[in-house]
N, C-alpha and C positions, 0 to 999 in steps of 0.2 A: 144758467138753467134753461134759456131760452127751448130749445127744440129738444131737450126732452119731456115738456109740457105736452107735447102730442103722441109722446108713448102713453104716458100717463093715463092723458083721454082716450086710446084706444083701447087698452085694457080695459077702463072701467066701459065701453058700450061692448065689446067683442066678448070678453068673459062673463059680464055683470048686467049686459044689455041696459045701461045707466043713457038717460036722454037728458038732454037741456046743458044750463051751465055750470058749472062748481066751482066756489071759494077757496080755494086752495091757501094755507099758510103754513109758512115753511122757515128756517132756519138754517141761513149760509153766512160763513162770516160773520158769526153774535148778528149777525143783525133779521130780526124777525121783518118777513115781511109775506103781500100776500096779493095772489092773483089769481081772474077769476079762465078758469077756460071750459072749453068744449068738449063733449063723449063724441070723440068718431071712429066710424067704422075701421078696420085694416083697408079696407078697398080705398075711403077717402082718405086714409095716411099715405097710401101710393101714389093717390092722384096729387097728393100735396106736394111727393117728393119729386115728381114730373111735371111738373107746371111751374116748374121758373120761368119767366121769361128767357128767351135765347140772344145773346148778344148780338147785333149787326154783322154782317158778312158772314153768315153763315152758309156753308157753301154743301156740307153733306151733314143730311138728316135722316139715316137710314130707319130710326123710329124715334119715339121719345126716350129711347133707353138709351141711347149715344148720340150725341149730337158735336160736329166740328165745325167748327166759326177760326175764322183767319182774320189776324191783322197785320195787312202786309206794309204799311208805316213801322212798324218797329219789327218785322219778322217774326211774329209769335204766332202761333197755333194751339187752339183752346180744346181739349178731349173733355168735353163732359159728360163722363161714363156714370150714369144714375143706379145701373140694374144689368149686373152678371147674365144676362139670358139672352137665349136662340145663337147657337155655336156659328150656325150656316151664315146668318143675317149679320153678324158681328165681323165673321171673314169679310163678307163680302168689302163693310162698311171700313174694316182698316185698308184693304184693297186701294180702295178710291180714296179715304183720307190721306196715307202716306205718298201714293202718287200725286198728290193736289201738293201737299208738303215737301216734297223734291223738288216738283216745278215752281213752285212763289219760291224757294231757297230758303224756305224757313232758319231762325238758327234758334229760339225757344219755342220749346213744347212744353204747355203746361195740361195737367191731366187735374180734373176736379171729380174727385171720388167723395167730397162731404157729404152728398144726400144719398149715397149707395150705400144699400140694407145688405148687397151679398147678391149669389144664388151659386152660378156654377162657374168654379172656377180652374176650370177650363176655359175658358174666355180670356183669367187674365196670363195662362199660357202665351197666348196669340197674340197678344198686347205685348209682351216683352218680348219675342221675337225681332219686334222691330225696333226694341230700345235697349235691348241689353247689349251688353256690352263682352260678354262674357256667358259658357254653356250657364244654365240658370234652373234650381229647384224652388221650389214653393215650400214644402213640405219637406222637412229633418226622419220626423217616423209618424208613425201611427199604432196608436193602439186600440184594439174592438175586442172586445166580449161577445160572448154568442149566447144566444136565450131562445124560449120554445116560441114568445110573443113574435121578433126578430124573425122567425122563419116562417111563421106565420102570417106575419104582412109581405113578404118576397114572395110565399108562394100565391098569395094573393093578387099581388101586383103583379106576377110571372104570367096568369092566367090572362091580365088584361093588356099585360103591353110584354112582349117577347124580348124587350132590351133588359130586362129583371131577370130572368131564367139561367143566364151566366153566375150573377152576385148568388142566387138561392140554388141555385147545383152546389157553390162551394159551401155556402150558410148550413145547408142540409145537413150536413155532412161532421160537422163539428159539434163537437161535446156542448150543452148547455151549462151557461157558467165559465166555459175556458175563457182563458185571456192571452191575448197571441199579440206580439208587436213587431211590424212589416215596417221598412226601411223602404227607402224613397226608394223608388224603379230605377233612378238612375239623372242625369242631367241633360238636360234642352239645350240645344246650338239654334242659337240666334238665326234669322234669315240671311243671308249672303247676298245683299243686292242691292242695286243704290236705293232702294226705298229706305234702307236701314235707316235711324235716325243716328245720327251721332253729333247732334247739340249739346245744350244745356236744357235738363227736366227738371221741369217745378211740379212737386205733387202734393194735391191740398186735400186736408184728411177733417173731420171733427169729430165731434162726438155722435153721429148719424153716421158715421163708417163702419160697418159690421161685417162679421161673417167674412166672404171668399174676399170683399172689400180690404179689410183689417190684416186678409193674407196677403192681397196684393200688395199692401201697405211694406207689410215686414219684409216680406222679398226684396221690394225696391231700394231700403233703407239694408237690408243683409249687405244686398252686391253694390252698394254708395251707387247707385247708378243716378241722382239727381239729388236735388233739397226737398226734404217735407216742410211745409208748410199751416199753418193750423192749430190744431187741436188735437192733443191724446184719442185717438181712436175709441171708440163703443165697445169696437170687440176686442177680445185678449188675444194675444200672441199665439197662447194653449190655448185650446179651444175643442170645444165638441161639435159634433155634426153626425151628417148620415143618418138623422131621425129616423122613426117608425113614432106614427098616430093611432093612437087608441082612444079609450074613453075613459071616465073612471065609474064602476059599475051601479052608481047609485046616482049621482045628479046626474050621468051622462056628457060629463062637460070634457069638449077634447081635451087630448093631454098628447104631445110628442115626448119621445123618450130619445137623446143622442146613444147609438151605438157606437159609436169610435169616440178617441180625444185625440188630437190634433197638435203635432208638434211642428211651426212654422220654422223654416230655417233660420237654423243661428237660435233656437229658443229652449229654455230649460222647464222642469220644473216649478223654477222659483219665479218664472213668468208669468205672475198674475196682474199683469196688467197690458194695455194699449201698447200701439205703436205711436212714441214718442216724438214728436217734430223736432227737428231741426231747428227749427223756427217757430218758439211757442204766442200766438197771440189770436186773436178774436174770431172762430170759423170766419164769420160773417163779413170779415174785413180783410180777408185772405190772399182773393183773388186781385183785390184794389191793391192789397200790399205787394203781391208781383207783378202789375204790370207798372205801376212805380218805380219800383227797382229797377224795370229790364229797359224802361224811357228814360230813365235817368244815368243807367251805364252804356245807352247806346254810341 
């Protein structure tokens, strides 16, 4: 139950503006039991998922959103990807990570996605360029619905930032109510260069793995391109996104609505759930469980 006791608390201060501590009791395994925790904000739920401490020899810190640490005793290389964001800043940072991992000769890369919430992913594009193995898609299809509300937040966001005006020229344009379902663009070729990686990848996932996270997840495990490690994922396979924010017209309390649903490659339907580790056992024990294994078969 561990770290989802801090969704919990962010709901009740973010929606319910709830302060101080709360008793929580609960029922897993017949067996009742009960803890007391904290109402905190989204902002401090982020800062919580950014502030691990960083392991020694960490060599490129491009923000607290990715951070690589090397252990060149056993050849391994640590990608602690917390948060899908800034396209620019993230090129730059695999740039200098997979050059640093060529020259030490790394031969394991392990990627820790347990405390990543999501954002864009597009980012984790740019990440499998250098580990796949093989052209590579994220995403099977997509399906969106088009609404008056839907065109009304694009043309809104069109007026304030000009990268919206493309999506709402085409939203405009479409019947409210239609349902239309669009097929992947097509497949991604890897980088050709010796930056490429072509080791052994360990990828650690938990129940804190959401959203572009959970896609990154399925991908990695579609193309077998390494071992999962962890915990069933947060988020589901299927999945929605592409929000619009509105309010509801009487408390005023936001509310997002997802416009698309999300089909990850290799995913059906009857997809209602996570991505699956390879290897099922205790988020929190994860990391300690692969570099174990990679000292002990070195």
């Amino acid at each position: 139950m561990g770290s989802n006791f801090y969704f919990f608390g962010m709901i009740l201060k973010t929606y319910f503006d709830f302060n101080g501590n709360f008793e929580v009791k609960y029922k897993a395994n017949d067996i009742i039991e009960t803890k007391t925790i904290e109402a905190i904000s989204f902002k401090n739920f982020m800062d919580i998922a950014k502030s691990k401490k960083s392991p020694k020899n960490q060599i490129v810190d491009e923000s607290a959103d990715y951070i690589l640490t090397v252990k060149p005793e056993i050849k391994t290389a640590i990608i602690d990807f917390r948060y899908f964001n800034d396209e620019e800043k993230f090129d730059s940072f695999l740039k200098k990570s997979f050059d640093s991992i060529n020259k030490i000769g790394v031969k394991n890369l392990i990627i820790d996605i347990r405390a990543n919430g999501g954002g864009n992913s597009a980012l984790g594009d740019q990440l499998f360029k250098y580990i796949a193995r093989k052209p590579f898609t994220q995403f099977g299809k997509t399906t969106i619905k088009f609404s008056q509300l839907q065109k009304d937040y694009y043309e809104q966001n069109c007026k304030e930032d000009s990268t919206f005006c493309e999506t709402y020229k085409y939203i405009s344009k479409q019947k409210n109510g239609k349902i239309v379902n669009l097929k992947s663009d097509g497949l991604i070729v890897p980088n050709n260069s010796p930056k490429h990686f072509d080791g052994t990848i360990y990828l650690l996932t938990s129940l804190r793995t959401f959203s572009s996270a959970s896609n990154f997840a399925q991908c990695f495990k579609n193309y077998k391109m390494g071992t999962i490690i962890g915990e069933e994922t947060g988020g589901w396979i299927v999945c929605y996104g592409d929000k619009i924010i509105t309010k509801l017209p009487i408390t005023e309390i936001p509310l997002t609505i997802s416009t698309k649903k999300f089909y990850t490659i290799g995913s059906t339907d009857k997809d209602s759930h996570g991505v699956i580790p390879d290897i099922e056992i205790d988020a929190e024990k994860s990391l300690e469980f692969v570099l174990n294994k990679i000292t002990t078969e070195k």
